[in-house]
C-alpha positions as CSV (number, residue, x, y, z in Angstrom):
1,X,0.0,0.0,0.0
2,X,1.5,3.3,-1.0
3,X,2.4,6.4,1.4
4,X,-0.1,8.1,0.2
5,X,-3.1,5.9,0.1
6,X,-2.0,4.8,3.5
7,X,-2.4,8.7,4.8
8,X,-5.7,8.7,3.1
9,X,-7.2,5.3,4.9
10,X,-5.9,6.8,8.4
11,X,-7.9,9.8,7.9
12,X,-10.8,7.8,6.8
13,X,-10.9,5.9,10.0
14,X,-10.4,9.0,11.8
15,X,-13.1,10.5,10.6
16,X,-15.5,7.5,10.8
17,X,-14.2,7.6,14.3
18,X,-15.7,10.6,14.9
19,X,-18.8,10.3,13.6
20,X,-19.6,6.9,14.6
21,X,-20.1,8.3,18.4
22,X,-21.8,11.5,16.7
23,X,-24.6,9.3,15.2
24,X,-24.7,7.1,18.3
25,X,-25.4,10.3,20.6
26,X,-28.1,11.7,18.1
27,X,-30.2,8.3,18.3
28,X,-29.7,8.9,22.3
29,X,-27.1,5.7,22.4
30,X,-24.6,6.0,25.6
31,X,-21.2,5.6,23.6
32,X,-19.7,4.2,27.0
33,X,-22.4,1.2,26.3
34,X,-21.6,0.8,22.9
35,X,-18.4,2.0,22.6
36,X,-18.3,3.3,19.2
37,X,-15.4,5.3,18.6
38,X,-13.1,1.9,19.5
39,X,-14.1,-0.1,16.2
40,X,-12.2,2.3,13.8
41,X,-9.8,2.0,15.9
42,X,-9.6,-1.6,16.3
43,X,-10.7,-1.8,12.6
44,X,-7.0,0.5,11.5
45,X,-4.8,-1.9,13.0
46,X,-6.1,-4.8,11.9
47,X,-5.8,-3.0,8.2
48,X,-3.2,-0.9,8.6
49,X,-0.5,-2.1,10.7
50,X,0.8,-1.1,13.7
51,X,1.6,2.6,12.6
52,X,-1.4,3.4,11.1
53,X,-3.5,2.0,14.0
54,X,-1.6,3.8,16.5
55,X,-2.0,7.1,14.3
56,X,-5.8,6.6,14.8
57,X,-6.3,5.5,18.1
58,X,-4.6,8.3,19.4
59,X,-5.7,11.0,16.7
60,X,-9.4,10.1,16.8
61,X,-10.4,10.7,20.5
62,X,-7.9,14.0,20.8
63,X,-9.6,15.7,17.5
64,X,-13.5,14.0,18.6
65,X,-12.4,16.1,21.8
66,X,-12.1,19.5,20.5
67,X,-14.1,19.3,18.0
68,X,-17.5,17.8,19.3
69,X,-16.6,17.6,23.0
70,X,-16.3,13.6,23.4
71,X,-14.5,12.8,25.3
72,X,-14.0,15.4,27.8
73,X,-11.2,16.7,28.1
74,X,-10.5,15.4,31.7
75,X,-10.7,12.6,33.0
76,X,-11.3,10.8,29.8
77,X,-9.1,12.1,27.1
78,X,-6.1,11.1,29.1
79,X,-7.8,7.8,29.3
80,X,-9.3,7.0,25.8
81,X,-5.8,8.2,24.0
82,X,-4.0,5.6,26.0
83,X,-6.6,2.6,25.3
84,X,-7.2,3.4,21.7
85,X,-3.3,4.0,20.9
86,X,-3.0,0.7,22.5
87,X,-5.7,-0.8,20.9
88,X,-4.4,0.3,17.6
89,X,-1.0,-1.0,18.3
90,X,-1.8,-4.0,19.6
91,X,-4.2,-5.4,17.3
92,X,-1.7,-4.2,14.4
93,X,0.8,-6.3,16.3
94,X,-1.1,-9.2,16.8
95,X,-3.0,-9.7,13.5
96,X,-0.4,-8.4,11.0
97,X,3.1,-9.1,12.4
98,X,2.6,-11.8,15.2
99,X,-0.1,-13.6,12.4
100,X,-2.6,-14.3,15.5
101,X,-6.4,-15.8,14.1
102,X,-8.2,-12.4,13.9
103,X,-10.3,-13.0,17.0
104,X,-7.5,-13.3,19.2
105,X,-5.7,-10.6,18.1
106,X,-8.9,-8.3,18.9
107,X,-9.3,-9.7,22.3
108,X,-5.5,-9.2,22.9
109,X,-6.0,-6.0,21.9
110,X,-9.1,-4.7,24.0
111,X,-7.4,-6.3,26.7
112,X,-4.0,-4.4,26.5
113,X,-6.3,-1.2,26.0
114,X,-8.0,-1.7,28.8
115,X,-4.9,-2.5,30.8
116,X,-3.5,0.5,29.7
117,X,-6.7,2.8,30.8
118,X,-6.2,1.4,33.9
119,X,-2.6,2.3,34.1
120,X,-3.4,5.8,33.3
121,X,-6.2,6.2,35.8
122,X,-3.6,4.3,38.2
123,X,-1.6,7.3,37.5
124,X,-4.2,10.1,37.1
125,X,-5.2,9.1,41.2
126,X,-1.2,9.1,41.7
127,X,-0.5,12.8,40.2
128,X,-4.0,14.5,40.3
129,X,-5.5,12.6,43.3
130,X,-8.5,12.2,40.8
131,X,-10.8,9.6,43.1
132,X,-11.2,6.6,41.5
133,X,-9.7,3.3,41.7
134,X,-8.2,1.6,39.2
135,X,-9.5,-1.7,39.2
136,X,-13.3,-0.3,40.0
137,X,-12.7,1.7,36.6
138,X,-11.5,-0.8,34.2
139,X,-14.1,-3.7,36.0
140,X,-17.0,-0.7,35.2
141,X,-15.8,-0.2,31.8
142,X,-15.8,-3.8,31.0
143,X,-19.6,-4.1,32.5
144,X,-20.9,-1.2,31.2
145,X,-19.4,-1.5,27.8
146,X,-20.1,-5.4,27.2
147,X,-22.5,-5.1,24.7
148,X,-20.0,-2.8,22.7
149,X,-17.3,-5.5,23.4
150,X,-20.0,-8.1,22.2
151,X,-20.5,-5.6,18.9
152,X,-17.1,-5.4,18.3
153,X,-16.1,-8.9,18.4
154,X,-19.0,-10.1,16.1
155,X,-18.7,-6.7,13.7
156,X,-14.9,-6.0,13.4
157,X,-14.5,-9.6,12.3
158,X,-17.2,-9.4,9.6
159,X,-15.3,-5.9,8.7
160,X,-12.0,-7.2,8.1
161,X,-12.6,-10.3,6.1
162,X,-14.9,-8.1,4.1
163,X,-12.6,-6.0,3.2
164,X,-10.1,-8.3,3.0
């Protein structure tokens, strides 16, 4: 895939990553339940290596931020950069380099993005003394967003092999 048409599918996903959430919040859908913003992401690494999926995961919640206002800028942004660089990374990582089935390569990667939320909340209570606990955050996260968990491990699949 050439430079240039590389550029041009990382700025697709970013964009799709920001609207995604926008259309969820204008059918009243809590993006925290569905988690929409996170399949771009997930969806660039599996497609676009481990570069292009970190460009996105961290890109896409930063310009959603300042330009619609989701995330907010504190205590989220902090958070969601982390998770979604990670999850762009690691599911780059997995799929493309490490040649893991593609289903274990997502679930390795929401799980190192959720580790890696936690981390940063671990450190946000250590630096800010923000109150919350790290393990009550990423064990809500995972509760309240299983059904955009469930979504993303029966869509991103379909997605990929699609496309593929």
């Amino acid at each position: 895939m050439s430079h240039t048409r590389k550029l041009m599918n990382v700025a697709m996903f970013i964009a799709f990553g920001i609207m995604l959430p926008i259309g969820f919040h204008f059918f009243g859908v809590v993006g925290s339940v569905f988690l929409p913003m996170h399949i771009p992401v997930l969806l660039a690494g599996l497609v676009l290596g481990v570069k292009g999926g970190l460009a996105v995961g961290v890109l896409t919640p930063i310009i959603s931020s300042f330009t619609t206002g989701m995330p907010p800028l504190m205590p989220m942004l902090p958070v969601m950069v982390s998770e979604l660089g990670v999850y762009g990374v690691a599911s780059g990582y997995l799929y493309q380099k490490n040649k893991l089935p593609l289903v274990w390569a997502l679930i390795g990667a929401m799980l190192a993005g959720r580790l890696a939320s936690a981390l940063v909340v671990a450190g946000m209570v250590a630096l800010l003394a923000v109150e919350i606990k790290p393990l009550t955050f990423i064990v809500g996260a995972i509760f309240t967003g299983l059904p955009g968990i469930l979504i993303q491990l029966l869509f991103v699949p379909l997605v990929v092999r699609y496309a593929g």
